[in-house]
KELUMFI-388173 format. One record per residue (C-alpha): y, x, z. Coordinates in Angstrom, 1 decimal, m for minus. Layout:
% KELUMFI-388173
<north: Y east: X up: Z>
...
//
This chain:
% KELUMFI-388173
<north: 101.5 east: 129.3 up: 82.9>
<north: 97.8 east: 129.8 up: 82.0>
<north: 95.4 east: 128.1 up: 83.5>
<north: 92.6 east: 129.8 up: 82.7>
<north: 93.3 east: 132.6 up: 85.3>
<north: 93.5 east: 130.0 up: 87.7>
<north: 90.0 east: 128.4 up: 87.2>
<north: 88.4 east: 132.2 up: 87.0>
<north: 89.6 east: 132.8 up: 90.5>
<north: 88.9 east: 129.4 up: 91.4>
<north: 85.2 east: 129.6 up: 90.7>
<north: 85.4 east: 132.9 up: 93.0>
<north: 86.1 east: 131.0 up: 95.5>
<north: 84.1 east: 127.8 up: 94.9>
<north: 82.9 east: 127.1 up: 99.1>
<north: 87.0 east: 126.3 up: 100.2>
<north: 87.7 east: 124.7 up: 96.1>
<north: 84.8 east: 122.1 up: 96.8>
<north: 85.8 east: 121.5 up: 100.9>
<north: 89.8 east: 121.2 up: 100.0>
<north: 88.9 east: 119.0 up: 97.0>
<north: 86.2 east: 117.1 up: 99.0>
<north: 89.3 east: 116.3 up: 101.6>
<north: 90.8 east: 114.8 up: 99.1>
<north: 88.6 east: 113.0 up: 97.8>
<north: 87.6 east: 111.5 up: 100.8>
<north: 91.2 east: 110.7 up: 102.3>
<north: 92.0 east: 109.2 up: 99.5>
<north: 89.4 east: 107.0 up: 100.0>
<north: 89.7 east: 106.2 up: 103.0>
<north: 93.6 east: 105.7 up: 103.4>
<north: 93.4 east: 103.6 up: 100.1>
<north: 91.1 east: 101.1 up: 101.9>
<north: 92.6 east: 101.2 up: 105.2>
<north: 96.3 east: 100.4 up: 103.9>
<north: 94.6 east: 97.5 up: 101.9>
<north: 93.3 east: 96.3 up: 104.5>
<north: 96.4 east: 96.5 up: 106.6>
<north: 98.3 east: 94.8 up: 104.5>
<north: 96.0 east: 92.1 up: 104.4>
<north: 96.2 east: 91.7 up: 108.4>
<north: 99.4 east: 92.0 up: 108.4>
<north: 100.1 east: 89.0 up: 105.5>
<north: 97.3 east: 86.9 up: 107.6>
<north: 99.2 east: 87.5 up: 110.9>
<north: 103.0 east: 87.1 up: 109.6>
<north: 101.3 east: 83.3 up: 108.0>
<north: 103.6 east: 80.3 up: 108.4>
<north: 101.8 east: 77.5 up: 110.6>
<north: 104.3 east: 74.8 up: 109.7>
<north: 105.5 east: 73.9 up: 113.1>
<north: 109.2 east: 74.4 up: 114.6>
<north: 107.5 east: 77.9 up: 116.2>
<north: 110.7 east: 79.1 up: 117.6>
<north: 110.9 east: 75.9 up: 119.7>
<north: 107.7 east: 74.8 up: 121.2>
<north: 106.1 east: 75.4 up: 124.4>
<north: 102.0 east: 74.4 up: 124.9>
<north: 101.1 east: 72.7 up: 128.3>
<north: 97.4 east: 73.2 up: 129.1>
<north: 96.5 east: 70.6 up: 131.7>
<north: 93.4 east: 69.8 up: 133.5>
<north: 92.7 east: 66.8 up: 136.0>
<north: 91.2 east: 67.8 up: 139.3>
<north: 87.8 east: 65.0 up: 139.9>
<north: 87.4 east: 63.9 up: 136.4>
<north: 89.0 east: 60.9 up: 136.6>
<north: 87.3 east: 58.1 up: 134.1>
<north: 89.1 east: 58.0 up: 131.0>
<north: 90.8 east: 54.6 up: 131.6>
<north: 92.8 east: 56.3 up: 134.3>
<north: 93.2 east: 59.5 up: 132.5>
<north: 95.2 east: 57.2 up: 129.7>
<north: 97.8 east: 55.9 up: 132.4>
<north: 98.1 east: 59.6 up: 134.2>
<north: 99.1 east: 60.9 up: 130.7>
<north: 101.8 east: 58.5 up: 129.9>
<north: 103.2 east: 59.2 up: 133.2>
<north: 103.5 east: 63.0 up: 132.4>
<north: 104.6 east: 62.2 up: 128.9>
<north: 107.5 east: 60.5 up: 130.3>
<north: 108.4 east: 63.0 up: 133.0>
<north: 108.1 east: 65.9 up: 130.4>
<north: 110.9 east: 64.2 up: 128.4>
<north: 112.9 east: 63.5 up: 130.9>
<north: 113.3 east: 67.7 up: 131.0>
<north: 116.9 east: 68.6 up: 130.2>
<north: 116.7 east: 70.3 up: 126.6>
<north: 113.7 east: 68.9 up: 125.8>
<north: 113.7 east: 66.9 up: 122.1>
<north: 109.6 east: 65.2 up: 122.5>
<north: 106.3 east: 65.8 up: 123.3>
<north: 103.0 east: 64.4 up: 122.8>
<north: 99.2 east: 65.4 up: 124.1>
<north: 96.7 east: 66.8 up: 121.8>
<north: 93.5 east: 68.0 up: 121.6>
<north: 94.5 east: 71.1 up: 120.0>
<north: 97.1 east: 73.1 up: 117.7>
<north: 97.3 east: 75.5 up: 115.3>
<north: 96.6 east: 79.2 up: 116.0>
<north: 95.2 east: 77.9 up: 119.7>
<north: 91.7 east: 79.4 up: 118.1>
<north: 89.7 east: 76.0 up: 119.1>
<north: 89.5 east: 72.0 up: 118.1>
<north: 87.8 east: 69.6 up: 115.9>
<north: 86.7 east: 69.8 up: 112.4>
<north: 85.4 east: 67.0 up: 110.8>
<north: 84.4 east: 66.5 up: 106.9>
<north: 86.2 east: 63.9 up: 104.7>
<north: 84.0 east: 62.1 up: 102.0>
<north: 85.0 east: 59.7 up: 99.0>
<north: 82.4 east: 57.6 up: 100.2>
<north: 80.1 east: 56.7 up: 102.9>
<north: 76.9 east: 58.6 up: 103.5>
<north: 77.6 east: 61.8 up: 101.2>
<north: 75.4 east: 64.6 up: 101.0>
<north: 78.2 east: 66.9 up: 101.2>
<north: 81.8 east: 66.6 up: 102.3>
<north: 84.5 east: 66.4 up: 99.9>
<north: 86.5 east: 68.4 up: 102.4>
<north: 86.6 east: 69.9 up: 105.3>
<north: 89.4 east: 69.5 up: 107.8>
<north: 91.0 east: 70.3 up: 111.4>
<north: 91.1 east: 67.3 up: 113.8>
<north: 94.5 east: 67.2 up: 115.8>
<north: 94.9 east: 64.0 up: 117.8>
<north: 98.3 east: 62.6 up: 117.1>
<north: 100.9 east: 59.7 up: 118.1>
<north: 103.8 east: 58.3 up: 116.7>
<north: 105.7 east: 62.2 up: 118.4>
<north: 103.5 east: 64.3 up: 116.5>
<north: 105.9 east: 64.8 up: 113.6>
<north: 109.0 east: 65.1 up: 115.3>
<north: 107.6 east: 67.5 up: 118.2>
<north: 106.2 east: 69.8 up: 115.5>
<north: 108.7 east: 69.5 up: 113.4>
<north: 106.6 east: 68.9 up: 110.4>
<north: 108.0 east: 68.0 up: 107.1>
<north: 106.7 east: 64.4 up: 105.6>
<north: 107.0 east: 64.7 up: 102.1>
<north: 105.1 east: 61.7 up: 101.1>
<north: 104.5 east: 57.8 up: 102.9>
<north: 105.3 east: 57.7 up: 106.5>
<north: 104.7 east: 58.7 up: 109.8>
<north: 102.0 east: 56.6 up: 112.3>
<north: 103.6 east: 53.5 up: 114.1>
<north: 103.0 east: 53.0 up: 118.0>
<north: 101.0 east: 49.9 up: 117.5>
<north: 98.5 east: 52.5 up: 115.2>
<north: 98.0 east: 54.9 up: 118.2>
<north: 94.3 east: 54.4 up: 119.3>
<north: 92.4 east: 55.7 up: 122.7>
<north: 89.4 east: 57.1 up: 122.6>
<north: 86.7 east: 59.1 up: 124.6>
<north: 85.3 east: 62.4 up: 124.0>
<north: 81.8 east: 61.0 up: 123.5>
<north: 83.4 east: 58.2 up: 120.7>
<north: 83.3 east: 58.5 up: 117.5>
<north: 85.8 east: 59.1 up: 115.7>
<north: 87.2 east: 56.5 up: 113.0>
<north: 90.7 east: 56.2 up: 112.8>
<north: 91.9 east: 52.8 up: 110.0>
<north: 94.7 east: 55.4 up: 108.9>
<north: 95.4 east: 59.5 up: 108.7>
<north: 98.5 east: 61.9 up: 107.6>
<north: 96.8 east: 64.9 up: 105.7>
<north: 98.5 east: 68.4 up: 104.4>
<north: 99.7 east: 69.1 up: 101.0>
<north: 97.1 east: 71.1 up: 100.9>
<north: 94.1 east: 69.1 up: 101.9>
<north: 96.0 east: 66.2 up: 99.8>
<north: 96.1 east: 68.6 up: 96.6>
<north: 92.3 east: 69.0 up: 97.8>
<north: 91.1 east: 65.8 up: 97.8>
<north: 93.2 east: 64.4 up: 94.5>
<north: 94.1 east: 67.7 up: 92.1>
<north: 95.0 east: 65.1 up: 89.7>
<north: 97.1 east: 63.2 up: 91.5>
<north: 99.0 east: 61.3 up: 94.7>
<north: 97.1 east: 60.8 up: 97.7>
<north: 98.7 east: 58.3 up: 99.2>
<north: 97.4 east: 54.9 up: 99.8>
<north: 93.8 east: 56.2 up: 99.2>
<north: 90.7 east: 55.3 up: 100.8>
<north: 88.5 east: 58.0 up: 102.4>
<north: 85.7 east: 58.3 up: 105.1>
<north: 85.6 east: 59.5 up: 108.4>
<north: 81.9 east: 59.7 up: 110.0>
<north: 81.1 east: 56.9 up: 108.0>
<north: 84.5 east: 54.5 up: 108.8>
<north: 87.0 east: 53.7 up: 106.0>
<north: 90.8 east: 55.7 up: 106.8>
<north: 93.5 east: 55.3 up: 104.9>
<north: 95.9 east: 58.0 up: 103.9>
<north: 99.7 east: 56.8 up: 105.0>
<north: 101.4 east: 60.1 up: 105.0>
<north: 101.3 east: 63.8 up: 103.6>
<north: 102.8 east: 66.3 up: 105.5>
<north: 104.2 east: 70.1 up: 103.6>
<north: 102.2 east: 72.6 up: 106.3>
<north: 100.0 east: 72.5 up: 109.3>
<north: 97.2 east: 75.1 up: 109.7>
<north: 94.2 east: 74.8 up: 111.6>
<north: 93.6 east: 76.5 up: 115.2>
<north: 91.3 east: 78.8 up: 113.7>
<north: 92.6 east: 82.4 up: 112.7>
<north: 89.1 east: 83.9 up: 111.8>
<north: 88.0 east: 84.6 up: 108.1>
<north: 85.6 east: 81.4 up: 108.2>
<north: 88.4 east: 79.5 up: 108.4>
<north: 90.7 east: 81.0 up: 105.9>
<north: 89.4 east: 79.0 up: 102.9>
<north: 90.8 east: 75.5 up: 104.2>
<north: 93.4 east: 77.2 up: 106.3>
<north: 96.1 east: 74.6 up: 105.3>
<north: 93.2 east: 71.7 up: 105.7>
<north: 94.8 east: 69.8 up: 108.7>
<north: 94.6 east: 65.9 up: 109.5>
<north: 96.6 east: 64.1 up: 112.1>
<north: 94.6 east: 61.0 up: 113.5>
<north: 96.6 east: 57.9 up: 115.3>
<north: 94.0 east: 58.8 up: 118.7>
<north: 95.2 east: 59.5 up: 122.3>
<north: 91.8 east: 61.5 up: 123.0>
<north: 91.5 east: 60.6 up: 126.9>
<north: 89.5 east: 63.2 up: 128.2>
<north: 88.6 east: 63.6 up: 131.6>
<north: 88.7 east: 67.4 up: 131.8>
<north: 92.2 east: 67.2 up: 130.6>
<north: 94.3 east: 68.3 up: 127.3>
<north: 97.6 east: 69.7 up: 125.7>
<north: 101.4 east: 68.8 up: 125.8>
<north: 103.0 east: 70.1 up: 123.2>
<north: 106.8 east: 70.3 up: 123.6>
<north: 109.7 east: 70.8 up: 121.6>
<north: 112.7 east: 71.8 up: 123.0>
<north: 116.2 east: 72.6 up: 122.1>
<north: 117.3 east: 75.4 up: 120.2>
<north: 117.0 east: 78.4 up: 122.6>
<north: 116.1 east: 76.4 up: 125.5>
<north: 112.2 east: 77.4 up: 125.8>
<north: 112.6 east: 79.6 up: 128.5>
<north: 114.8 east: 77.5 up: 130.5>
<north: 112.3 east: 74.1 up: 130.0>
<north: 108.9 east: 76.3 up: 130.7>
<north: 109.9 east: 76.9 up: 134.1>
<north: 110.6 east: 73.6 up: 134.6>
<north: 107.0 east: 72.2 up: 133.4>
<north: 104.5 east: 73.1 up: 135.9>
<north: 107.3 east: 71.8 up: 139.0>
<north: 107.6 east: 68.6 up: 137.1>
<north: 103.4 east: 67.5 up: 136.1>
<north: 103.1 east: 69.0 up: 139.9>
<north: 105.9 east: 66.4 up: 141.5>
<north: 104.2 east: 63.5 up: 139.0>
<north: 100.9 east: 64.1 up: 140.4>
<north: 99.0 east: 66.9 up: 142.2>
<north: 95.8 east: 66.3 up: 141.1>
<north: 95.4 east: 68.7 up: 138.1>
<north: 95.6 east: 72.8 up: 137.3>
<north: 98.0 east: 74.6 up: 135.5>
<north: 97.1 east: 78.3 up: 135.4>
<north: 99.8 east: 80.2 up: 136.3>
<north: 99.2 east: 82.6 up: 133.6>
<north: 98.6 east: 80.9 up: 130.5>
<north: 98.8 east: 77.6 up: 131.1>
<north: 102.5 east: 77.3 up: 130.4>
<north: 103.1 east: 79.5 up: 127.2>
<north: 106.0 east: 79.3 up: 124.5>
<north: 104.6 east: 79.4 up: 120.7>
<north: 105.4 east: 82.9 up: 120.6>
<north: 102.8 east: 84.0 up: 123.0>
<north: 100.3 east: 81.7 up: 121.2>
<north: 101.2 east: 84.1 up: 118.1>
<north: 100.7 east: 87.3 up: 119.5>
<north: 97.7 east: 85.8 up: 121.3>
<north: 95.5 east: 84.6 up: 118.4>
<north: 96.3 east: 87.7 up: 116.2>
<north: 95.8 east: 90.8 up: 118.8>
<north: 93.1 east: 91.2 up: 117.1>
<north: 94.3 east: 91.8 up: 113.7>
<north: 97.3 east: 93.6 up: 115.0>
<north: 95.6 east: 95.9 up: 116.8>
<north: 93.2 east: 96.7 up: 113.8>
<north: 96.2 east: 97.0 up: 111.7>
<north: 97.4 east: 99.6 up: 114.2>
<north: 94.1 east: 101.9 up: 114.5>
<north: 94.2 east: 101.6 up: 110.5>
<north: 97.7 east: 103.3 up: 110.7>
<north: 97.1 east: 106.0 up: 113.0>
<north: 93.9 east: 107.0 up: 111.2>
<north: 96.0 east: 107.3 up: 108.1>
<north: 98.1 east: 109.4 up: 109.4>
<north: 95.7 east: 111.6 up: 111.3>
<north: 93.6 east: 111.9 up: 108.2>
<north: 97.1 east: 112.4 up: 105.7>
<north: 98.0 east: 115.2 up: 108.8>
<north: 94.4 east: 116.9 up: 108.8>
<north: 94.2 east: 117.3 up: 105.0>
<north: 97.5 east: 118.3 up: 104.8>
<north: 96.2 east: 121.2 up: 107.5>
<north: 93.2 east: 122.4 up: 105.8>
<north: 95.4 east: 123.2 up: 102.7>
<north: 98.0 east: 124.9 up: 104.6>
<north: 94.9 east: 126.8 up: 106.1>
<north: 93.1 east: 127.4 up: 103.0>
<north: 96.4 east: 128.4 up: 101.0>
<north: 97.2 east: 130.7 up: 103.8>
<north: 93.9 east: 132.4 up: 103.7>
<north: 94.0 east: 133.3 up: 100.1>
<north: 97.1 east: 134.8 up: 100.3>
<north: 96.3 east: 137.0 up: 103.4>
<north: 93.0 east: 137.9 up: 101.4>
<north: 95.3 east: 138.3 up: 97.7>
<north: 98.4 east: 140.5 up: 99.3>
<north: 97.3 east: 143.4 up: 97.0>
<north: 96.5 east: 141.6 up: 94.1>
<north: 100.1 east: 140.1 up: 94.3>
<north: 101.9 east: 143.6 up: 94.9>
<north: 100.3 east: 144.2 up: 91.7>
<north: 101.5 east: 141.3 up: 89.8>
<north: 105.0 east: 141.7 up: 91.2>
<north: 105.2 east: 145.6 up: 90.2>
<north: 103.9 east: 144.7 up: 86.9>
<north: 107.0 east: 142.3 up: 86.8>
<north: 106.3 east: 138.9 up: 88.2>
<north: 109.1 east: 137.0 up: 89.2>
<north: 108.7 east: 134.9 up: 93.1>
<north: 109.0 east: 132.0 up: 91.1>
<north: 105.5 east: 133.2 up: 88.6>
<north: 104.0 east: 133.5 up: 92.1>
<north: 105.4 east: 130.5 up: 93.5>
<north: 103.9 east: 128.6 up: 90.3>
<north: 100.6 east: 130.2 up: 90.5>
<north: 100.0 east: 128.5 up: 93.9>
<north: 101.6 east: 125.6 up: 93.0>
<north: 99.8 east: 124.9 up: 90.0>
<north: 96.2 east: 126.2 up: 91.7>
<north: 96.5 east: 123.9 up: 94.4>
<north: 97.1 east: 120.7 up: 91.8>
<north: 94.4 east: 121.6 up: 90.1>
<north: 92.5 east: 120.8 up: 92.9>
<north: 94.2 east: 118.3 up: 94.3>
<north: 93.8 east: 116.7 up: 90.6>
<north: 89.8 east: 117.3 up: 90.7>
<north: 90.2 east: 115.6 up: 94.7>
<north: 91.8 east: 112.7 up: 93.5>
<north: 89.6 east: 111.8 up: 90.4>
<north: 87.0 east: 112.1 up: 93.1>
<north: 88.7 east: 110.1 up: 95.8>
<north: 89.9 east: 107.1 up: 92.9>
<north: 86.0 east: 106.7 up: 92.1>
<north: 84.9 east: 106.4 up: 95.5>
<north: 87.4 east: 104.4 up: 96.9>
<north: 86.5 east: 101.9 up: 94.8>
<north: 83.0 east: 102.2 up: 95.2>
<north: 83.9 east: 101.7 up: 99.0>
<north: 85.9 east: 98.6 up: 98.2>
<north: 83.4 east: 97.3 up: 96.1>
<north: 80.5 east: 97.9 up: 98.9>
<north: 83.5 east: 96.3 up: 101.9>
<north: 83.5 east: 93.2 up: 99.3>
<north: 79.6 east: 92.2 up: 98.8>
<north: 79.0 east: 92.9 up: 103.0>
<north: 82.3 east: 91.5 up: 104.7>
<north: 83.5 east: 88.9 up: 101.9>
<north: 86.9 east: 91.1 up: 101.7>
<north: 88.9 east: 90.8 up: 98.9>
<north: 89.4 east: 93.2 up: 95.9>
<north: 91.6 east: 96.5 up: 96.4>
<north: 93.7 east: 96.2 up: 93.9>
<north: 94.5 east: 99.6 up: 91.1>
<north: 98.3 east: 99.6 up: 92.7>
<north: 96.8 east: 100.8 up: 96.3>
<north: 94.6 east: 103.1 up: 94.6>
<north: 97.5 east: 104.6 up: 92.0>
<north: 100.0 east: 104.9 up: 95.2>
<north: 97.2 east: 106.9 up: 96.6>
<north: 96.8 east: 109.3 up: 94.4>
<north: 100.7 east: 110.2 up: 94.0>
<north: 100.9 east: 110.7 up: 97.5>
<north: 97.8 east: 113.3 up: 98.2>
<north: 99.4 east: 114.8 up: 95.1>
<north: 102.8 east: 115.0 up: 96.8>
<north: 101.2 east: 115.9 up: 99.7>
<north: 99.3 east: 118.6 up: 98.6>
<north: 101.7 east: 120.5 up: 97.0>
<north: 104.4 east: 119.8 up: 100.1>
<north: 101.5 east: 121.4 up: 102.2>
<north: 101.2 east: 124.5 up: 99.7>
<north: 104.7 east: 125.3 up: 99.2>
<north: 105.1 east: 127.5 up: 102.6>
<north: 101.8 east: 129.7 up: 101.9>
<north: 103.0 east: 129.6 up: 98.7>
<north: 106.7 east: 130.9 up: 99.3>
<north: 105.5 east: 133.3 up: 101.8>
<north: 102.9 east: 134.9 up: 98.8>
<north: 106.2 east: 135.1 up: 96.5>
<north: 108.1 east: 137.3 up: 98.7>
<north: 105.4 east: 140.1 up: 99.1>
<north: 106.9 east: 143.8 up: 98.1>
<north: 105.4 east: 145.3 up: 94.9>
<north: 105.1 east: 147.8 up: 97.3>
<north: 101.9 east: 145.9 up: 98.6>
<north: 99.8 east: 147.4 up: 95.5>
<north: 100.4 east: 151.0 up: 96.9>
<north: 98.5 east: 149.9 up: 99.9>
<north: 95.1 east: 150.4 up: 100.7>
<north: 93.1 east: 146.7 up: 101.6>
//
């Protein structure tokens, strides 16, 4: 077919060329971005923590009075004891925190004493000899803390544990080179010792400060005996979460009254935790989607509009063309290949500033590079869509009558 035809009654109607092609352009910018940027959420929310998910339950308990931490040591071993005397419950231990609970302690790990900067820096999570089997966290090197480790301390202490379990991760960190077990590292100023690496734990922290050292996580031999209270964590049996979280609150409640378990959220399988910490991101990743698709429907739309118009506007012009012998599918092809020719000009448009949006998204909100795939699979799909939009104005123009050119406008 020739095109030049085409671009000569193009430029006659240059005001709906440029606002169809603008569309484009702009869509393709826009959806391009947004589906990065879903996919991104949707990777950081589906991210492993390293914990038997399926198969814990997280206790939040606080003491009624503030009893002195002494006492708060002794009403915790209590409850650690009732808890696993649960039917279907494997362990538990208290914590200060755990991942994805989007709070906890972060400390930095040096080589040496009195560094300018930290070496590393790492989530906190108060441990005992329970930790690994409650979480279900794989050792891969050393060995786990013994009982006559576990240490007490207050909230106002400082912490200085003589021996820690690190991540793979925060391992590789520290020694790139090679093991790090059996190496000597400081804690606010105190020598540690590491004695065990664990494959995966991530921090509490889901937010994009943390997602550098998301992996970072360091178990200390501490019982942290605070007064406002703390975390059980408990593991159950295989399909037994529900069963044992109804049981948790009647059985801290019969060991002592003197504490508060919200009704709501005190008691919650890891599940909720999940969908919890990352509403946020799934409900971005949700408006992202609908705007796509509201943005995909209203392009789509305006070329069903436009095409529509021209034809209304070209009916004698056609009836011409198809006395002087055009077939419906040299009509068919004229719209076809009119409406690609813009879409073409759209998408060169919409490739450019997509990036150029990316680019901007990057040096502002620290988000990574959209990569040429998202940007590619953009571009066949306006395409696609653009001529899927065209083809009914465009079937309905190849079935006008010759008879049309006999017609006055």
């Amino acid at each position: 077919m020739q095109i030049q035809p085409i671009l000569a009654a193009l430029k006659r109607h240059k005001a709906g060329t440029i606002l169809i092609a603008l569309q484009i352009a702009l869509t393709l910018a826009i959806v391009c971005n947004a589906l990065f940027i879903i996919k991104q959420r949707v990777t950081h929310l589906s991210r492993a923590t390293g914990i038997d998910e399926q198969n814990i339950i997280s206790v939040r308990n606080q003491w009624v009075g503030k009893p002195p931490s002494q006492q708060v040591s002794g009403l915790t071993a209590t409850d650690l004891t009732a808890l696993r005397q649960i039917p279907g419950v494997v362990d538990v231990y208290s914590t200060n925190s755990y991942p994805l609970r989007q709070g906890g302690w972060s400390e930095g790990l040096d080589y040496k004493p009195n560094q300018d900067h930290s070496t590393a820096h790492t989530a906190i999570y108060f441990s005992d000899e329970h930790t690994l089997g409650t979480l279900g966290l794989k050792l891969v090197e050393g060995r786990n803390f013994r009982a006559d480790e576990i240490g007490r301390m207050d909230i106002r202490d400082k912490l200085g544990p003589p021996t820690i379990i690190v991540t793979r991760e925060l391992a590789h960190k520290l020694y790139p080179d090679g093991s790090a077990l059996g190496k000597v590292l400081y804690l606010n100023e105190n020598p540690t010792t590491i004695v065990g690496v664990v494959d995966r734990l991530e921090v509490p922290w889901v937010d994009n400060w943390a997602s550098q050292w998301a992996e970072q996580s360091t178990l200390v031999p501490v019982r942290l005996a605070m007064s406002i209270g703390g975390f059980y964590l408990i593991r159950t049996q295989p399909g037994q979460v529900d069963s044992v979280a109804k049981q948790v609150s009647k059985t801290l409640y019969g060991v002592n009254r003197m504490r508060v378990i919200d009704p709501k959220d005190g008691v919650q399988s890891f599940s909720q935790v999940r969908a919890k910490a990352y509403a946020r991101d799934r409900g971005m990743a949700i408006l992202m989607g609908v705007v796509c698709v509201v943005l995909l429907a209203i392009t789509a739309a305006g070329i069903v509009g436009l095409t529509s118009f021209w034809v209304g506007q070209r009916r004698k012009q056609i009836g011409v063309r198809r006395a002087l012998g055009a077939t419906h599918h040299d009509i068919l092809s004229y719209f076809l290949t009119e409406n690609l020719l813009i879409s073409l000009g759209g998408v060169i448009i919409g490739a450019l500033l997509a990036i150029g949006m990316n680019m901007w998204m990057v040096s502002q909100f620290e988000m990574a590079r959209l990569s040429p795939t998202y940007v590619l699979a953009g571009v066949v799909v306006l395409l696609l869509l653009g001529q899927a939009a065209v083809l009914a104005p465009a079937l309905r123009a190849s079935r006008v009558p010759p008879v049309e050119a006999t017609r006055s406008v």
